[in-house]
PALUMKE-448893 format. One record per residue (C-alpha): x, y, z. Coordinates in steps of 0.5 Angstrom, whole numbers, plus 2048, in hexadecimal, padded with zeros to 3 digits. Example, Ala and Ser with C-alpha at 12.3 -4.5 7.8 and 13.67 -1.06 7.14 Angstrom:
BEGIN
8197F7810/81B7FE80E/
END
This chain:
BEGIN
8377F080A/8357F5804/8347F37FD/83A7F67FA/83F7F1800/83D7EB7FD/8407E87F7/8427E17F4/8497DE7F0/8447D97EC/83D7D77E9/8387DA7EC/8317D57EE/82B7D87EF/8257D37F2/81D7D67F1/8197D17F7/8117D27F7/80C7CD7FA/80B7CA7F1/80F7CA7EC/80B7CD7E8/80C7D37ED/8137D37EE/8147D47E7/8107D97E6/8127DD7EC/8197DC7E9/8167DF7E2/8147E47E5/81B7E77E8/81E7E67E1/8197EA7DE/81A7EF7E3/8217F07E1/8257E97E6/82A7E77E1/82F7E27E4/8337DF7DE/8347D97E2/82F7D47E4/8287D57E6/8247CE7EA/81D7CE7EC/81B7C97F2/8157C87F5/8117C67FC/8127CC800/80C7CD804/8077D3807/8087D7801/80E7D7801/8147D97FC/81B7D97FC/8207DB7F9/8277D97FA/82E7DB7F7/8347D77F7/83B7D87F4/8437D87F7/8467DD7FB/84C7DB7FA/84F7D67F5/8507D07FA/8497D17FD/8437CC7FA/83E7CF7F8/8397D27FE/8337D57FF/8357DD800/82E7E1800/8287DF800/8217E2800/81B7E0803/8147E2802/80E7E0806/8087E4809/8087DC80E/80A7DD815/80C7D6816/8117D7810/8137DB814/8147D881B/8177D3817/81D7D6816/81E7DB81C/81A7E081A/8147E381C/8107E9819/80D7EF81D/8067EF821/8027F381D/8007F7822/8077F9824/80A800821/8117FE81E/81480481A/81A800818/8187FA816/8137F5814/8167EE815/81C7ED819/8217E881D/81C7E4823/8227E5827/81D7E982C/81F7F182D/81C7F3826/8227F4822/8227F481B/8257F6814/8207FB810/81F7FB809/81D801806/819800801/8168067FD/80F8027FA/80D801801/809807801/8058047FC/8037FD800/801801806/7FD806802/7F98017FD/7F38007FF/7EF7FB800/7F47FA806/7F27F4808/7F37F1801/7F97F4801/7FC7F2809/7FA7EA807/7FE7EA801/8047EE804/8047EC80B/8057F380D/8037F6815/7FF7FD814/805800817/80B7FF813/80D80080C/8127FC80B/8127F5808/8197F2808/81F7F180E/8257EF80C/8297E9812/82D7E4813/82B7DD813/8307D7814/8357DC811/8317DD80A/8307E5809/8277E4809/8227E9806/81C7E880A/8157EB806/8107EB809/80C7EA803/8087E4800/80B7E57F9/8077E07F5/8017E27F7/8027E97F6/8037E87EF/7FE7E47EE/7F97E97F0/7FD7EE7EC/7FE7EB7E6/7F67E77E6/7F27EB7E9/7EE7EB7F0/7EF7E47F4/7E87E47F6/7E57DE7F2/7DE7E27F3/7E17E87EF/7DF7E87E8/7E07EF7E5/7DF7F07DE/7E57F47DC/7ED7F57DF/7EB7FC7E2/7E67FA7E6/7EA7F37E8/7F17F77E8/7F07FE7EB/7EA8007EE/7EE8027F4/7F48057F1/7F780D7F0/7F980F7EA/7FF8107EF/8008097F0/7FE8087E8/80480C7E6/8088077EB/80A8007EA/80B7FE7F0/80C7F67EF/8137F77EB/8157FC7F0/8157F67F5/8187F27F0/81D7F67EE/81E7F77F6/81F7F07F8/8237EF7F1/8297F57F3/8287F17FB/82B7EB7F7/82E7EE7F2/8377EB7F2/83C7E97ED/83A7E67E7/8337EA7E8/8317EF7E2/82A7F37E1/8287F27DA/8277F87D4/8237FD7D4/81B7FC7D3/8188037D3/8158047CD/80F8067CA/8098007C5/8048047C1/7FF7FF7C1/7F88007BF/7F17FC7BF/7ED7FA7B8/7E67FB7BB/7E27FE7B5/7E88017B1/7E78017A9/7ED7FE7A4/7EF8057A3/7EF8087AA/7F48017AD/7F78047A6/7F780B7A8/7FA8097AE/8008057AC/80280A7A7/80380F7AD/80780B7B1/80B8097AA/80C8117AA/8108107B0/81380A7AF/80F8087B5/80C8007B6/8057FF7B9/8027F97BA/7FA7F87B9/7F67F37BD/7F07F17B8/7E87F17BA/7E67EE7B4/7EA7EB7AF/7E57EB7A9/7E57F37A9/7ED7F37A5/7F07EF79F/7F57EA7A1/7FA7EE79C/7F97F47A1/7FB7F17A7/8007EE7A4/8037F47A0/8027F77A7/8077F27AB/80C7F27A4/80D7F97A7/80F7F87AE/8087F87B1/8057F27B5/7FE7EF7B7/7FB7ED7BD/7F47EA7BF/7EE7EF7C3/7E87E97C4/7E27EB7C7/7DB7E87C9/7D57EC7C9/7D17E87CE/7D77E87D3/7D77E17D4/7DD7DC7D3/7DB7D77CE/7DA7DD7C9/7E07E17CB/7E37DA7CA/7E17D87C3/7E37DF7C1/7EA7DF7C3/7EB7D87BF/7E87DB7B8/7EC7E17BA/7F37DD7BA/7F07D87B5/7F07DF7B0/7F67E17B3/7FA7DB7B1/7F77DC7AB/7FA7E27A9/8017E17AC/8067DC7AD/8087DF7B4/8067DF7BA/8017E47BD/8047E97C1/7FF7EB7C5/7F87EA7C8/7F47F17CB/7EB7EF7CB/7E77F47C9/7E57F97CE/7EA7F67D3/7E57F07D4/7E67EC7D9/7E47E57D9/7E47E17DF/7EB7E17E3/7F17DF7DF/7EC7DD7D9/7F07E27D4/7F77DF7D6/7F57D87D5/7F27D97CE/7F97DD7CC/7FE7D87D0/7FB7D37CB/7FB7D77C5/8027D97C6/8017E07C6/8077E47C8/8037EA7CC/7FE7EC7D1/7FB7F47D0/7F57F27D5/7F67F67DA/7F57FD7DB/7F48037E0/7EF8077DE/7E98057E4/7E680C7E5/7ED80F7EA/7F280D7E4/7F380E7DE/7F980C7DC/7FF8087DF/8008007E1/7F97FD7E5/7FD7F77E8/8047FB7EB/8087F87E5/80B7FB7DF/80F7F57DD/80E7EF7D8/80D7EA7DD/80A7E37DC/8047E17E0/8037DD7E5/8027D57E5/7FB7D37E3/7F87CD7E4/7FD7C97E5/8017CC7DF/8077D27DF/8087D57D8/80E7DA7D7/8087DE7D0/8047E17D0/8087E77D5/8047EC7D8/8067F37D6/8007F97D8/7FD7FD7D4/7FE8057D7/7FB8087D2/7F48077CF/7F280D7CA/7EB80D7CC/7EC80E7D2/7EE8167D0/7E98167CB/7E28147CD/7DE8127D1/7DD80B7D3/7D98077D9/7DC7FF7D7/7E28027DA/7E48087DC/7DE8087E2/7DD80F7E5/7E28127E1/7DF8187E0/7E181D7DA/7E38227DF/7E981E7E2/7EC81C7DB/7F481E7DA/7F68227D4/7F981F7CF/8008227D3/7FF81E7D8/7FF8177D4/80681A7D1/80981B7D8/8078147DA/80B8117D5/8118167D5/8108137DE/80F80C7DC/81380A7D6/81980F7D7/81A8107DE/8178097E1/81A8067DB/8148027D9/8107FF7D2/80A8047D2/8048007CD/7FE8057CB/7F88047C7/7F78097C3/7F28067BD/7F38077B6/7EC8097B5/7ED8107B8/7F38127B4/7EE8167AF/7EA8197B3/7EA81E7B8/7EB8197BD/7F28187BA/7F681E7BF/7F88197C4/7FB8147BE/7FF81A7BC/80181D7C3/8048167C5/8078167BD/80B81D7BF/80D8197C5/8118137C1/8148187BC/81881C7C3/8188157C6/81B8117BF/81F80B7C4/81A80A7C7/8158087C2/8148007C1/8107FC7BC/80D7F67C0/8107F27BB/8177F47BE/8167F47C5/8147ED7C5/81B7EB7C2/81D7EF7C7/81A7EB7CC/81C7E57C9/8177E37C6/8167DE7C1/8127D97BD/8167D37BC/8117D17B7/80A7D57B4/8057D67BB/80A7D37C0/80E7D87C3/8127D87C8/8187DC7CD/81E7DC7CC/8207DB7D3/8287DE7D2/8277E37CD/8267E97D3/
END
């Protein structure tokens, strides 16, 4: 049975099952911001084991039929999950070119799925990482397999669902690893290839289209691009200078400050009445927790100072990494609308996603809480990376092997108007009048030719959902997409 062959007369019901109830929110999260837009009922339940997640759709096939379950999708990398339901995955020594998964009915039958981000999961090195997280043989790259069971149309996937978002969206899993910024935790291992490649939506956008049925809709487009740029050292007349070029243009950026002592409160304020919004960009100088802490809270104290609504993103000074999930914790609690941490500049990238995610996505749940906000979106363009030389985040990036200014305008043409995705840059306002500034003006010529595709952060928020229910508490607006 093909997608296409099944349809329902009434409600659809949608059921999301995890091992928590944390996890089964979360997951469901994660397919609505990937664009699963039901219109009808959504549940999530929990006490699924091994792993584990389930997602089962229900509806009426015809007008005298009681609601039933019509496709499910069963994601798990757990062979005793598996067994249980009749299924039993492929040695891994053996060579199966068509399938990964297939019915246990003992001559190797099985329905493949052809999935076009394989190639990435079987080329991604460290491979032995990879394989734990997506249960795959050596020799298949196919993940999925479509089959009957007790008359319901399954997808079978291979795959450990929670885990893998879990490493993509907070780094490595190991709990001796404490790299000091995103690049080294996210993509020391990547291509710029993969880089250009958001892998982790093209699976979701796969599982979504297996499910997909009547009363099932994508949601609008979120390719665009967000002017967005770091304060650092830059004086009142440069984040001045700055804003009046984007005004020039009609443009809305949004500035992430360092330092709120450097600028009036009038300034900020003159800046956010004209369409501009602010963000915060902590830093510890001795790299420890308590100092990086303390320092986000006198960040957010400034902030609410200043402004009466919440604050829409959080990205640290030189893309510092502060233990695992620290960031996302401080943010989670402060309301903050988004997370531009993570960056793929490691010394083989140089711009793109680190983590194989180009959507909005919230995080996954952390101790023992699961919060909508902040949404994680990466950062695929840093201005540093094609103007300077730095070694706290661009390690073994040699001049040599810099991309031209083209090459940023050509990702962007890729990224937000073929793949359809939100591009955040960081171009800082300190270089808009210096010789530095040519990057800022190439990207400015790109807006003007590309004018429906430019977004303030301000509307994209909106667009998303987004809102504040009172100053500092925001929240997501779950029927708006």
């Amino acid at each position: 049975m093909s997608p296409a062959d099944t349809s329902t007369t009434g409600p659809v019901e949608l059921t999301v099952c995890a091992p928590t109830l944390h996890e089964a929110e979360f997951v469901a999260q994660v397919f609505k911001s990937q664009g699963m837009t039901l219109g009808h009922q959504c549940k999530v339940r929990y006490g699924i084991r091994y792993n584990a997640v389930e997602i089962v759709i229900k509806g009426k096939v015809s007008s005298d039929d009681n609601s039933m379950p019509i496709t499910t999708l069963l994601a798990t990398s757990n062979p005793a999950v598996l067994h249980g339901i009749g299924v039993s995955p492929l040695d891994s020594t053996q060579k199966h070119s068509l399938a990964y998964l297939c019915p246990n009915t003992g001559d190797g039958s099985g329905i493949a799925i052809p999935l076009s981000v394989a190639a990435p999961f079987r080329t991604r090195p460290p491979w032995r990482e990879y394989a734990m997280l997506l249960g795959l043989p050596h020799e298949s790259g196919t993940i999925a397999a479509e089959c009957d069971c007790e008359g319901v149309r399954t997808l079978l996937c291979g795959i450990d669902l929670l885990a893998l978002l879990d490493y993509s969206l907070l780094g490595s899993l190991k709990s001796d690893c404490r790299p000091d910024d995103w690049a080294e935790a996210f993509c020391t291992y990547a291509s710029q290839s993969l880089a250009t490649h958001a892998w982790i939506d093209e699976l979701f956008e796969f599982l979504i289209s297996w499910m997909f049925m009547s009363g099932c809709s994508h949601r609008h487009s979120l390719g665009c691009l967000l002017i967005t740029g770091d304060s650092d050292d830059a004086s009142p007349s440069q984040l001045d200078a700055y804003f009046r070029r984007l005004n020039s243009l009609q443009l809305h950026g949004c500035v992430l400050i360092k330092d709120f002592d450097r600028y009036s409160t009038r300034q900020l304020r003159e800046a956010g009445q004209q369409g501009h919004c602010f963000g915060i960009h902590p830093y510890a100088e001795d790299g420890t927790t308590p100092t990086f802490v303390n320092k986000f809270h006198n960040l957010e104290q400034s902030y609410r100072a200043v402004f009466d609504e919440p604050i829409y993103a959080v990205r640290s000074h030189r893309f510092q990494r502060i233990e695992r999930g620290t960031t996302y914790q401080l943010a989670r609690d402060a309301g903050v609308l988004f997370d531009f941490n993570c960056v793929a500049a490691s010394g083989k990238t140089w711009c793109g996603t680190a983590c194989g995610i180009g959507t909005p996505l919230p995080f996954p749940p952390l101790d023992s809480r699961f919060s909508v906000l902040p949404l994680h979106l990466p950062t695929v363009i840093e201005d540093d990376v094609f103007l300077f030389e730095y070694g706290y985040c661009y390690r073994a990036f040699a001049s040599g092997d810099r991309l031209p200014i083209d090459c940023a305008l050509n990702f962007l043409d890729d990224w937000v108007l073929c793949c359809d995705k939100p591009a955040v840059i960081n171009v800082h306002p300190e270089h808009v009048e210096t010789h530095n500034n040519h990057l800022f003006e190439g990207i400015l010529e790109w807006c003007e030719r590309n004018r429906s595709r430019m977004c303030g952060l301000r509307a994209f928020a909106k667009q998303l959902g987004l809102q504040a229910a009172s100053p500092g508490e925001p929240r997501l607006d779950m029927d708006s997409t």
